[in-house]
N, C-alpha and C positions, 0 to 999 in steps of 0.2 A: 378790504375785500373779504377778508376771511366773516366778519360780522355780517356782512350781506348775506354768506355761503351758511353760519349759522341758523338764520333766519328762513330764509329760504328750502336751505336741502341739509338739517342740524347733522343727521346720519355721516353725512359725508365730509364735516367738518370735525370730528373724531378721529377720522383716518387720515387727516392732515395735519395734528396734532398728535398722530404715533401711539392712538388709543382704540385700536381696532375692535376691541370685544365691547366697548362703552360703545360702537358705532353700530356693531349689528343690536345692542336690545336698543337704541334710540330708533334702529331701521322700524322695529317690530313695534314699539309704540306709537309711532310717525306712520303705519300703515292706517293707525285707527284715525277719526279726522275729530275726536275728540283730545287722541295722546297728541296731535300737531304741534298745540300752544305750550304742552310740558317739556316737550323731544325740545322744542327750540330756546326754552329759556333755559335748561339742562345744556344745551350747546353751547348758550351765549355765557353761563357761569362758567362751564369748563373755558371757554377759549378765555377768559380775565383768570382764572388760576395759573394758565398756562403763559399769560404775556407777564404776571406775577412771577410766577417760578423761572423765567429767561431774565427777568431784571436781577433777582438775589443773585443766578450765577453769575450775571455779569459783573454784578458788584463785587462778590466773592471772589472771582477771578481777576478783579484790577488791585484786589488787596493783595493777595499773594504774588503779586510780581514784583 
């Protein structure tokens, strides 16, 4: 779901991922209909750093128990 929301509305998939200031300058390049195709692929990189960085801590956190 979130990949669709990157692609679609990238802005708004920043503030879903707890990265508010990455989501207003994505707003402001995403207003241009050339920044469209960068705002979304800047989205879709963040949201795989982000499913990346929830697997280490999860990892991390099965090792220390």
């Amino acid at each position: 779901m979130r990949l669709i929301l990157a692609i679609l509305l990238p802005w708004l998939l920043f503030f879903t991922i707890h990265r508010p200031f990455a989501g207003i300058l994505c707003l402001i390049l995403q207003i241009t209909i050339i920044g469209w195709l960068p705002a979304a692929l800047w989205a879709v990189y963040a949201l795989s750093q982000y499913k990346t960085d929830k697997k280490i801590q999860a990892a991390f956190g099965e090792q220390r128990r």
